[in-house]
C-alpha positions as a Markdown table, in Angstrom:
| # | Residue | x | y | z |
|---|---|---|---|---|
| 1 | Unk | 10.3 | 23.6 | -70.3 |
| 2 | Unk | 13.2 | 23.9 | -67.9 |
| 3 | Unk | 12.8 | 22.4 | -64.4 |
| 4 | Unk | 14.2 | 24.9 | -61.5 |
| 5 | Unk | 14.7 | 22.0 | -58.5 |
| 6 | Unk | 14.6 | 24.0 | -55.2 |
| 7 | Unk | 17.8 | 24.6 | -53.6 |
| 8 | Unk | 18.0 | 22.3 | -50.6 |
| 9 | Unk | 18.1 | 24.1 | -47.3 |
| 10 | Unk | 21.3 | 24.2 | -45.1 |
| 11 | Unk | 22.0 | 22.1 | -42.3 |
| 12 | Unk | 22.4 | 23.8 | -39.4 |
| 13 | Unk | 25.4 | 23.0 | -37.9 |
| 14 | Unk | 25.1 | 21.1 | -34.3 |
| 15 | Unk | 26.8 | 23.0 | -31.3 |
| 16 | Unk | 29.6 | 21.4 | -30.0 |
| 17 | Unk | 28.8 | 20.7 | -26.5 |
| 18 | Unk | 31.0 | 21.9 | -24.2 |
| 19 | Unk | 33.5 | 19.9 | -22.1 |
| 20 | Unk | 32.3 | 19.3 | -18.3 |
| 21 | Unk | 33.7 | 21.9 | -16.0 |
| 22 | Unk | 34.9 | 21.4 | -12.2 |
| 23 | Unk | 33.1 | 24.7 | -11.8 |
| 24 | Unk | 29.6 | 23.5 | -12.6 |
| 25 | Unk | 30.4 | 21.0 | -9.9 |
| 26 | Unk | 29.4 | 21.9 | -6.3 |
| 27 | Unk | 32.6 | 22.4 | -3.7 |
| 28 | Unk | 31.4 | 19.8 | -1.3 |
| 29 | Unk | 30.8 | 17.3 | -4.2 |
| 30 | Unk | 34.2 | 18.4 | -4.7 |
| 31 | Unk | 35.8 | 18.1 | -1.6 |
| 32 | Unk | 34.1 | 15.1 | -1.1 |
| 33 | Unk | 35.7 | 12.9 | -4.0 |
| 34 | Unk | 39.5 | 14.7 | -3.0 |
| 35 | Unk | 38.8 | 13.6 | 0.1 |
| 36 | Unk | 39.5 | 10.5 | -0.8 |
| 37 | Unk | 42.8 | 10.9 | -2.5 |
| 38 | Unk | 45.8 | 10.3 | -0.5 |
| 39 | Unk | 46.9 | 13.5 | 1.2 |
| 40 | Unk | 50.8 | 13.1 | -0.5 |
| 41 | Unk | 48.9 | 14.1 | -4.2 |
| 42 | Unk | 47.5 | 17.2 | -2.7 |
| 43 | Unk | 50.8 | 19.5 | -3.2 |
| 44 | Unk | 50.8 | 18.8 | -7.0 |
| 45 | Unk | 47.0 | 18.6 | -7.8 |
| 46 | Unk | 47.0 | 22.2 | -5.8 |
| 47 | Unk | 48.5 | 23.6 | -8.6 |
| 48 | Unk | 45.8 | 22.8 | -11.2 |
| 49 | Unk | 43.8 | 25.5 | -10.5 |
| 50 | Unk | 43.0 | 28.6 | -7.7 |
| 51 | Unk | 39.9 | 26.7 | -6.6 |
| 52 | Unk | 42.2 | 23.9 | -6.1 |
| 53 | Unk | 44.7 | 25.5 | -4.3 |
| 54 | Unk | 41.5 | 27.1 | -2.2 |
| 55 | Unk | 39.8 | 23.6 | -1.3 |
| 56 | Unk | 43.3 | 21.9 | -0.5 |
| 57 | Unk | 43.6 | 25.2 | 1.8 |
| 58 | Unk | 40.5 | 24.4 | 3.6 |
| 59 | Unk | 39.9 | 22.5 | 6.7 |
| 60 | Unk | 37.1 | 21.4 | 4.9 |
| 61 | Unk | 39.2 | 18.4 | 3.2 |
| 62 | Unk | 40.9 | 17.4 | 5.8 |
| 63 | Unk | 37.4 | 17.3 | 8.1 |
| 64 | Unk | 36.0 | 15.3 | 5.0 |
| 65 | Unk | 38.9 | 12.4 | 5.5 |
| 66 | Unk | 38.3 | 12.2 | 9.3 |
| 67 | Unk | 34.9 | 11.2 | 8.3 |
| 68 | Unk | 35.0 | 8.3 | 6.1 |
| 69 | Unk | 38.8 | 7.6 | 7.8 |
| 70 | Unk | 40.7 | 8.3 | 5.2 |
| 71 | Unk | 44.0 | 9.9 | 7.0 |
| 72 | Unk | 47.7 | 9.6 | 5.6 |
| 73 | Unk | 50.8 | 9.8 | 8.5 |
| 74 | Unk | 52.7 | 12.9 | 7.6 |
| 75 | Unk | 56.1 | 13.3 | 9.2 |
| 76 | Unk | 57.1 | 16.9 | 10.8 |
| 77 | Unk | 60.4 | 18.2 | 11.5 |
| 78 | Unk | 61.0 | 21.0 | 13.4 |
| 79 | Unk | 64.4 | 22.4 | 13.3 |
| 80 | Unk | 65.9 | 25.9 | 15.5 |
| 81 | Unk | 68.3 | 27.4 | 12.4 |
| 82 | Unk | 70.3 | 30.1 | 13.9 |
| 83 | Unk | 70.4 | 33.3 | 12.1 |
| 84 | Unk | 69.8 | 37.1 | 13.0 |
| 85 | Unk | 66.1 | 36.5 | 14.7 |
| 86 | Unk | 66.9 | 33.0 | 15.4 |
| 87 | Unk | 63.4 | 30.8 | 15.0 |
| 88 | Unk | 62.0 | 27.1 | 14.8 |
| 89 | Unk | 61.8 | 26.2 | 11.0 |
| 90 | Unk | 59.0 | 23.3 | 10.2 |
| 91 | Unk | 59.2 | 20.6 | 7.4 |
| 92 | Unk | 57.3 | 18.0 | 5.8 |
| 93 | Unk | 59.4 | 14.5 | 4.7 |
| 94 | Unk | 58.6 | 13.8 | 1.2 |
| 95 | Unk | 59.6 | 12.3 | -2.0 |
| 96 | Unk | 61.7 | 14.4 | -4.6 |
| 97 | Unk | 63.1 | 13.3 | -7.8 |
| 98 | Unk | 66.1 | 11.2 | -7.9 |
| 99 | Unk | 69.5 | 12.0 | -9.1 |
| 100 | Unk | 69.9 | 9.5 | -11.6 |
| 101 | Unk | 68.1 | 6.6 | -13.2 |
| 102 | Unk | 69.0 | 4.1 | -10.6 |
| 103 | Unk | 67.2 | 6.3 | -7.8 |
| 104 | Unk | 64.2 | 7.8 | -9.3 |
| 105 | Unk | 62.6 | 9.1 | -5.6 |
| 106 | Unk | 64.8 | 10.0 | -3.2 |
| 107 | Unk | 63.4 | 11.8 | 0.4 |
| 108 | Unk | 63.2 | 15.2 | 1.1 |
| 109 | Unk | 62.7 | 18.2 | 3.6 |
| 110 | Unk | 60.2 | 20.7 | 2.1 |
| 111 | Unk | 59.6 | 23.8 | 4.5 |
| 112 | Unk | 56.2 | 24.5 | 5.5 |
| 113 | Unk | 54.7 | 27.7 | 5.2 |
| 114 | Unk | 53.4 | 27.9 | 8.5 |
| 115 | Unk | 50.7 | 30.9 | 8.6 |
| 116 | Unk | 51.2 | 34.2 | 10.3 |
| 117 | Unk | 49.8 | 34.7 | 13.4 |
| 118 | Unk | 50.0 | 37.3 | 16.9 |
| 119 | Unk | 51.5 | 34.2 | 18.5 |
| 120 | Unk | 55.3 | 33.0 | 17.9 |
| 121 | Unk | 56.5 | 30.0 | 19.2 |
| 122 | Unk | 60.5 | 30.0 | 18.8 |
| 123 | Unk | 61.0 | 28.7 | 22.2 |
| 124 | Unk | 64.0 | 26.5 | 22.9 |
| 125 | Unk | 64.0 | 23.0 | 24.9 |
| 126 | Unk | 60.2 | 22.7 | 24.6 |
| 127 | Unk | 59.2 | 19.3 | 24.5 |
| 128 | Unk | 56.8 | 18.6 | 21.3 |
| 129 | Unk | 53.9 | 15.8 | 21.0 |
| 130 | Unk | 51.8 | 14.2 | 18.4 |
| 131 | Unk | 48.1 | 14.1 | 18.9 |
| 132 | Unk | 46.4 | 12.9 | 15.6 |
| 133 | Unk | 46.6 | 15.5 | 13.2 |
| 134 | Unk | 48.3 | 18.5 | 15.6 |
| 135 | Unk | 51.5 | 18.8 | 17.2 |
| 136 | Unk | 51.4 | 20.4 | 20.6 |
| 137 | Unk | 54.6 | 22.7 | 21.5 |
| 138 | Unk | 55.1 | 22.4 | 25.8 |
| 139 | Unk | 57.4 | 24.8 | 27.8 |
| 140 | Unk | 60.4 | 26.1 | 27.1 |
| 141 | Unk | 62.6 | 28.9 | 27.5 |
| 142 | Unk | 62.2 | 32.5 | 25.9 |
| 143 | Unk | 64.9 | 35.2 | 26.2 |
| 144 | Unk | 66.2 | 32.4 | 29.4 |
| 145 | Unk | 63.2 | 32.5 | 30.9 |
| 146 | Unk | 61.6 | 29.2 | 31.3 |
| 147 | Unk | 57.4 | 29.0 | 30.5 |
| 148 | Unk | 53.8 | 27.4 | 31.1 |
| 149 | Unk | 53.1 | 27.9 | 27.7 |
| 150 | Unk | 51.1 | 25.5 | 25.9 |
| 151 | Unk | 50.3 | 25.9 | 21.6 |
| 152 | Unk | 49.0 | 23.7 | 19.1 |
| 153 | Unk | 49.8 | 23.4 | 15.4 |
| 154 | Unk | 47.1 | 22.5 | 13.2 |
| 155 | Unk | 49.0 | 20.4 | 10.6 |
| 156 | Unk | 45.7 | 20.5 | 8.5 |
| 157 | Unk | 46.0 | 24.2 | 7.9 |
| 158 | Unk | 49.7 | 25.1 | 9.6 |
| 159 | Unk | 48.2 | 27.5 | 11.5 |
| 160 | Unk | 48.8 | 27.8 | 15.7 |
| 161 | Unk | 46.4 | 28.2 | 18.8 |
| 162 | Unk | 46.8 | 28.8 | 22.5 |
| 163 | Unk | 46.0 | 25.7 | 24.7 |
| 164 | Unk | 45.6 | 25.9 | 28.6 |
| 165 | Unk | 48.9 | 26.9 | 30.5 |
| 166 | Unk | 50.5 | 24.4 | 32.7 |
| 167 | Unk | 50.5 | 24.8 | 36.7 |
| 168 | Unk | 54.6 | 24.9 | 36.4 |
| 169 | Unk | 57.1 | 26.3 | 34.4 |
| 170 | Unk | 58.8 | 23.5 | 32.2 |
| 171 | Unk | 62.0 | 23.7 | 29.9 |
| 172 | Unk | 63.5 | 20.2 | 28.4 |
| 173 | Unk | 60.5 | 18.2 | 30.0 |
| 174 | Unk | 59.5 | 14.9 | 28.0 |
| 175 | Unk | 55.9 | 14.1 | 27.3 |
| 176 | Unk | 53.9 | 11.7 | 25.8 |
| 177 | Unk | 50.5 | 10.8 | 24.6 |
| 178 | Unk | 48.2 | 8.2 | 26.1 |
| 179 | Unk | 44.8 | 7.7 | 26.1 |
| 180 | Unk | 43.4 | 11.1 | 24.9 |
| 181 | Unk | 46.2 | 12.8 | 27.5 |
| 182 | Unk | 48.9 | 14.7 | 27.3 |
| 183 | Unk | 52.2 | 13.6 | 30.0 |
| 184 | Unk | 54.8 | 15.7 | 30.7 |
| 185 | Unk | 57.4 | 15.2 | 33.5 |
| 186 | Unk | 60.6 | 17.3 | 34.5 |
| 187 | Unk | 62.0 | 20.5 | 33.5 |
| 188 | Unk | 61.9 | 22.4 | 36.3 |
| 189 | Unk | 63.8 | 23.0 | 39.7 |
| 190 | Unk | 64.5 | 20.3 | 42.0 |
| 191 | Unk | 62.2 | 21.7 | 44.6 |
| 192 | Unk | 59.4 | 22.5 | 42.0 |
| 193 | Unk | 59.9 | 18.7 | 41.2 |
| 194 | Unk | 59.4 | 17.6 | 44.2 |
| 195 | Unk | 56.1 | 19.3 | 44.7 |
| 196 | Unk | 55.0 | 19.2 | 40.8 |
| 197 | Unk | 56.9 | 16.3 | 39.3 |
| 198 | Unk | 55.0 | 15.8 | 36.4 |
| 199 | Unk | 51.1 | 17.2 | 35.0 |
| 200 | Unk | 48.6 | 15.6 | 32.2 |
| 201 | Unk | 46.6 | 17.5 | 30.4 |
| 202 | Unk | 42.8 | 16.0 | 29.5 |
| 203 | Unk | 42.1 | 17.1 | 25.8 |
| 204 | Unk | 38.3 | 16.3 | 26.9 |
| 205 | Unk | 38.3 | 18.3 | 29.9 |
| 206 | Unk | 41.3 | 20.8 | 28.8 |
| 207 | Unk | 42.8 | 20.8 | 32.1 |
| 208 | Unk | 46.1 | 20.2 | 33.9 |
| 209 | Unk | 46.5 | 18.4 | 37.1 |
| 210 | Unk | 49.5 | 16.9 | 38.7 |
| 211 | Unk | 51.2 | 13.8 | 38.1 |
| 212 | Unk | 52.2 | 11.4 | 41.0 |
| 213 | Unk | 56.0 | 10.9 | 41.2 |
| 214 | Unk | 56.8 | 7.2 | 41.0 |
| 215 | Unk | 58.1 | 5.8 | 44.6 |
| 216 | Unk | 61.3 | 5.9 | 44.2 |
| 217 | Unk | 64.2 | 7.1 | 46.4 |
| 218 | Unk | 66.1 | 7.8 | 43.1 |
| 219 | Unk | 66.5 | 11.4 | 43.1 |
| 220 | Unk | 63.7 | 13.3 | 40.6 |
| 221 | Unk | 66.6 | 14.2 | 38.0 |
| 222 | Unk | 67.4 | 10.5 | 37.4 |
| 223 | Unk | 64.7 | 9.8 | 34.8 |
| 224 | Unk | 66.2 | 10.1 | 31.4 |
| 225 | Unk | 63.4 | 7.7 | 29.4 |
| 226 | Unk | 60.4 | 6.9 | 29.3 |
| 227 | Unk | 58.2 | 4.9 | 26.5 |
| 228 | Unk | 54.5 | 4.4 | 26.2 |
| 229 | Unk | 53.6 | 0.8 | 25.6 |
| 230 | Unk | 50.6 | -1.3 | 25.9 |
| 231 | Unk | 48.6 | 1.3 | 27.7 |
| 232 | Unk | 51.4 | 2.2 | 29.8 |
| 233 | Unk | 53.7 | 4.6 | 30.7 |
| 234 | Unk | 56.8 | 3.4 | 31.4 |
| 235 | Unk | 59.6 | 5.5 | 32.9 |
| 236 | Unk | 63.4 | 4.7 | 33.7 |
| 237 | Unk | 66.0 | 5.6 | 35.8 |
| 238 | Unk | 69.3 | 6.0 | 36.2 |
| 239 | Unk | 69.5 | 3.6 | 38.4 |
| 240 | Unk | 68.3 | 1.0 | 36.4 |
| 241 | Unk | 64.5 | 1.5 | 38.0 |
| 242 | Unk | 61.3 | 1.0 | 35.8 |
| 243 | Unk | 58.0 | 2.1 | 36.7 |
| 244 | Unk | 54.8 | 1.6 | 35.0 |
| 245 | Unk | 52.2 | 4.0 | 35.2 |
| 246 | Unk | 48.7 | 2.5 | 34.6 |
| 247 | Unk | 46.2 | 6.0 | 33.3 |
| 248 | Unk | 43.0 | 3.2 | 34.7 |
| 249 | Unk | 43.9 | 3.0 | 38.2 |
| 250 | Unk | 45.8 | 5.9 | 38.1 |
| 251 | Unk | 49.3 | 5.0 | 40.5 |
| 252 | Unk | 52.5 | 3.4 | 39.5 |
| 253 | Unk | 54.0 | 0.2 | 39.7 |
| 254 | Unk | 57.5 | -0.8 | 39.7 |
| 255 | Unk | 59.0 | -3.1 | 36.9 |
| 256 | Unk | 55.2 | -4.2 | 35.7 |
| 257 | Unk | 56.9 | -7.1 | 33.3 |
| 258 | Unk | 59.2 | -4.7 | 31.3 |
| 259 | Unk | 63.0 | -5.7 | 31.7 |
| 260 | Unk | 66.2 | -5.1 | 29.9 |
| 261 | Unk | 64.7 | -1.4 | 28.8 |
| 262 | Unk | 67.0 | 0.0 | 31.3 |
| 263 | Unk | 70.8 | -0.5 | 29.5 |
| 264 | Unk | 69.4 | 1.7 | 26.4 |
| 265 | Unk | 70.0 | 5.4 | 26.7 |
| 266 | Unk | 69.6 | 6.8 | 23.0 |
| 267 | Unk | 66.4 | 6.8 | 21.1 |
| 268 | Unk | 64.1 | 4.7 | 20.9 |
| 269 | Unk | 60.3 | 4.0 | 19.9 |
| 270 | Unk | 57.4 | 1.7 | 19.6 |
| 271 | Unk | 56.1 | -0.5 | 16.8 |
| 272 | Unk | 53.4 | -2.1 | 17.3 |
| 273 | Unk | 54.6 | -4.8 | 20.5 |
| 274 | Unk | 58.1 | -4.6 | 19.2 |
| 275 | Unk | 60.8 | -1.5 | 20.8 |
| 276 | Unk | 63.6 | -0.8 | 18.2 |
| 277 | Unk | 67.0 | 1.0 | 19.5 |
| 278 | Unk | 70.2 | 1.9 | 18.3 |
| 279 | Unk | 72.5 | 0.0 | 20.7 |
| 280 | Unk | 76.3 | -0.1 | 20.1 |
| 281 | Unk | 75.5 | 1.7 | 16.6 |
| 282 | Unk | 73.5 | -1.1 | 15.5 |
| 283 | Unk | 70.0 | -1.2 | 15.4 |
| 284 | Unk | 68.3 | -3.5 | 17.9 |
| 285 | Unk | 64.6 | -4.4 | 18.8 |
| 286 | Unk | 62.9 | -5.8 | 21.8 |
| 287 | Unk | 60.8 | -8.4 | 23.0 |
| 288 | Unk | 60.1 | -6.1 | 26.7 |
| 289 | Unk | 57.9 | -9.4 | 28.0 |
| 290 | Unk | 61.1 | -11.3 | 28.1 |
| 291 | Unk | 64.1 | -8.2 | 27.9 |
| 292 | Unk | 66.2 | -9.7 | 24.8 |
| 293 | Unk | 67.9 | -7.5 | 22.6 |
| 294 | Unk | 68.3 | -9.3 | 18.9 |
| 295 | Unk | 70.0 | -7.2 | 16.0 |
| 296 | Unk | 67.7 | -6.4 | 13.1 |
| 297 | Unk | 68.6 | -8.2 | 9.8 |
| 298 | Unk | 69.0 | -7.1 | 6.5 |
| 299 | Unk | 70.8 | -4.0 | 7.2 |
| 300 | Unk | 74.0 | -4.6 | 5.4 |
| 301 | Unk | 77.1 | -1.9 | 4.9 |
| 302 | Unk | 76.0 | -1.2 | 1.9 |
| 303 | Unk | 72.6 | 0.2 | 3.0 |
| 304 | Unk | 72.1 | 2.5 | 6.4 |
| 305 | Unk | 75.4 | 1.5 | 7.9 |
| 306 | Unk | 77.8 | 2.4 | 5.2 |
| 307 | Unk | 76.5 | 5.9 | 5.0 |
| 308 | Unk | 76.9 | 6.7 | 8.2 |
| 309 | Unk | 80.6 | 8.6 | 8.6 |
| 310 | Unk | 82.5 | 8.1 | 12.0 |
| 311 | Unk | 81.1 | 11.7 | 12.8 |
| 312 | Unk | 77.6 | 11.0 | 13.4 |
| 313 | Unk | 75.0 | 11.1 | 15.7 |
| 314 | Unk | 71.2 | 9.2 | 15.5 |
| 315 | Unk | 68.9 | 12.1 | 16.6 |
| 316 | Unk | 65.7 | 10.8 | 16.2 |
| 317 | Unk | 63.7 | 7.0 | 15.8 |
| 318 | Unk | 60.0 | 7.5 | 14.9 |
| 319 | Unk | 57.3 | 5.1 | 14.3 |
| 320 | Unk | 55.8 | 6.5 | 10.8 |
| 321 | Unk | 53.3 | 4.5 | 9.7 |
| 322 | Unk | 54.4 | 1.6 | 10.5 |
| 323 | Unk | 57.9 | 2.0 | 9.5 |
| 324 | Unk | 60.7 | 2.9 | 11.1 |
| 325 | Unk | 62.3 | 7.1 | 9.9 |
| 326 | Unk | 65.9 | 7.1 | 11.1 |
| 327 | Unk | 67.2 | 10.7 | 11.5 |
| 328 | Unk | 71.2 | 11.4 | 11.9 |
| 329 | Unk | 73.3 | 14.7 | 10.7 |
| 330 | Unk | 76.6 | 14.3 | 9.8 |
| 331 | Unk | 79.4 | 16.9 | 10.1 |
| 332 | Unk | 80.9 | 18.6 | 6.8 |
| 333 | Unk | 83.8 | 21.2 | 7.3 |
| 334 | Unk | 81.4 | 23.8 | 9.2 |
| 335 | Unk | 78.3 | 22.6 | 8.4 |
| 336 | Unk | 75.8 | 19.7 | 8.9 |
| 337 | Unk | 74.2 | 17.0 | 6.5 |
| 338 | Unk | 70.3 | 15.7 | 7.7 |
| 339 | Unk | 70.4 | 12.2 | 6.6 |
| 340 | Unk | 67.3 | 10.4 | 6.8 |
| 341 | Unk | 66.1 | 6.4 | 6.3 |
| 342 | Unk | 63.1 | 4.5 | 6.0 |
| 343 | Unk | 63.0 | 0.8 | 6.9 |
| 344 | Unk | 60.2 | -1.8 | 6.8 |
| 345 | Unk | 60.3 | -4.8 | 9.1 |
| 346 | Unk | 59.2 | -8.3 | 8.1 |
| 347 | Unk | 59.1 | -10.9 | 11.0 |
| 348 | Unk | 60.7 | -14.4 | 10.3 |
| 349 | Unk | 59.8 | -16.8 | 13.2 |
| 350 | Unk | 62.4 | -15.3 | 16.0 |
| 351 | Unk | 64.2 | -12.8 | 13.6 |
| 352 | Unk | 63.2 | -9.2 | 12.8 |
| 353 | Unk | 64.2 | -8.4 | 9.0 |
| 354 | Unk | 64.9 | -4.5 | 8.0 |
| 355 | Unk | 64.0 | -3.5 | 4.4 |
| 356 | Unk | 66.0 | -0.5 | 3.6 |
| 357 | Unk | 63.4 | 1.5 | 1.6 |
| 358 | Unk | 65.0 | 4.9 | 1.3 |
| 359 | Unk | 68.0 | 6.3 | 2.4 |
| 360 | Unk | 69.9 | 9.7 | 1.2 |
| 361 | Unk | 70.6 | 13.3 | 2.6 |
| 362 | Unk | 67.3 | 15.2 | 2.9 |
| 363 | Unk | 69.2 | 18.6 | 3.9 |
| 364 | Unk | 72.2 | 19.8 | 3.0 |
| 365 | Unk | 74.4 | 22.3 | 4.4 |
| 366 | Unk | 72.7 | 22.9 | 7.8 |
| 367 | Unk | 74.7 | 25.0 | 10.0 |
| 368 | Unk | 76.4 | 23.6 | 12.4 |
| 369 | Unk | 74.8 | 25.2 | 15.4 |
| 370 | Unk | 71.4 | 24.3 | 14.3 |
| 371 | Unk | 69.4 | 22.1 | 16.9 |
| 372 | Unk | 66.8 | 19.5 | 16.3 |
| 373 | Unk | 63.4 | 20.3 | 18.2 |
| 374 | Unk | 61.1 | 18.0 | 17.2 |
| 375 | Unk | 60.0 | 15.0 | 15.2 |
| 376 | Unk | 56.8 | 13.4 | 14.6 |
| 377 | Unk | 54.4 | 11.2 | 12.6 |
| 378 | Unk | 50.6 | 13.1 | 12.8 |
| 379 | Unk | 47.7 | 12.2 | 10.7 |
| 380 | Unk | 46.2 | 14.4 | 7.8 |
């Protein structure tokens, strides 16, 4: 008798289980954990997908990092390039891949693709202000024509809004930012000046109203500076005067403890309690309670200094983070070079030390005509 076993019955075979998706995941789940990424990744990690690109596109993210905090300082330049419809071109400093081994990051201007809108605001000689993460764009002149204009660029999405006009025309005005308001003084005619010599602007309120003129019997086309530090607005003349401006009890005061500001006419900005300037082409900080100028250490030939030709001029100091962005250009022939250098200060008992971090041409070949309009650390 011959035994017939049973075939045995075939496994089934088990289903792989798929890998998780991004696109099971919710958008604000999403947005959420990007959020907390620093905003320098986003350009790259944009490019892993279209609802990447879409998220990193979105207010959304950037309203996510106000929340829990989370905001990186973002540097913006603005540059007037002349060509046949002459216009402001906008760029982001950021890191690039070195030349060689030695070097592996150098800096960089990458242009921003600022979105299209029925507003454009190629006006020259407006004066340009940080406030957190937008950049507000003041006066001007169009077509000669000096301007109340006032617009805001969202650095979150690069796109532009109106803001209130001022009460005055302004071209080549300076402002600044102080406690949730907007300064601007000069730019305009000697006898506008002497009825309107300055305005602020309350971002709460979104109004203008006029600004005191300091008393002073220096003419109103003497101030060429002016620096806000320790709640202050300080403003300086010709002359030699310095006036403080206190925003609590609204009215100046002369000389308010800040000496030996006066002698520096180039740029200059704020650091925390310490004022860094280039003075004699070498760069200098400030103690303003006591008005000594002490050179930064550290800086050798080798680093900043040497590669900086005879034919150069320092443009632009901002306080970026915490660090100090040197901007110069260079002349080539018939162009321009943009350098650009990052320095980090240590303090060693009564010295300042400068740590040259980076420090190389960021763009090349600039025309020679080209004019610097702006400059500034916002938060994103």
């Amino acid at each position: 008798m011959t035994n017939n076993p049973i075939a045995p019955q075939p496994r089934k075979k088990k289903k792989k289980a798929k890998p998780p998706s991004f696109s099971s995941i919710p958008d604000d789940v999403i947005v959420n954990v990007l959020a907390r990424i620093s905003s320098s990744h986003y350009r790259s990690l944009s490019l892993v997908s279209k609802n990447f690109y879409s998220l990193f596109s979105s207010p959304d993210i950037y309203f996510a990092r106000s929340l829990i905090c989370n905001t990186d300082p973002r540097l913006y330049v603005g540059l007037w390039l002349p060509n046949p419809s002459s216009h402001h071109s906008w760029f982001t400093l950021r890191y690039r891949q070195g030349q060689n081994s030695f070097i592996p990051f150098e800096l960089s201007l990458v242009p921003v693709k600022v979105l299209s809108s029925s507003y454009s605001p190629d006006r020259l000689n407006s004066t340009t202000v940080a406030v957190r993460s937008e950049i507000y764009q003041i006066g001007g002149s169009n077509e000669e024509k000096r301007t109340k204009a006032v617009r805001v660029l969202d650095c979150r999405s690069h796109t532009w809004r109106r803001a209130p006009d001022m009460k005055v025309a302004r071209k080549g005005a300076m402002s600044y930012f102080l406690d949730d308001k907007i300064y601007v003084i000069g730019g305009c005619t000697r006898t506008e000046e002497t009825m309107s010599w300055g305005e602020v602007f309350d971002l709460k309120t979104q109004t203008w109203k006029p600004l005191p003129k300091p008393p002073s019997d220096d003419d109103v086309h003497s101030y060429h500076n002016g620096v806000v530090y320790g709640g202050k607005l300080y403003v300086f003349t010709m002359n030699n005067n310095k006036y403080a401006y206190d925003p609590e009890e609204e009215r100046w005061v002369q000389e308010a403890g800040v000496v030996g500001l006066g002698r520096i006419t180039g740029p200059w900005c704020v650091i925390g309690s310490v004022i860094f300037a280039e003075h004699d082409r070498i760069l200098k900080w400030c103690n303003p309670r006591n008005g000594m100028w002490s050179v930064v250490h550290g800086l050798y030939w080798i680093d900043v200094y040497a590669k900086r030709a005879n034919e150069y001029r320092t443009i632009e100091l901002v306080n970026h983070g915490g660090k100090l962005v040197i901007i110069w250009d260079e002349w080539n022939r018939e162009h321009k070079s943009i350098w650009c250098a990052v320095i980090s200060f240590e303090k060693r008992l009564t010295d300042m030390w400068g740590k040259v971090e980076r420090c190389n041409v960021v763009l090349d070949s600039v025309h020679k005509s080209y004019k610097l309009s702006s400059c500034l650390s916002v938060l994103v």
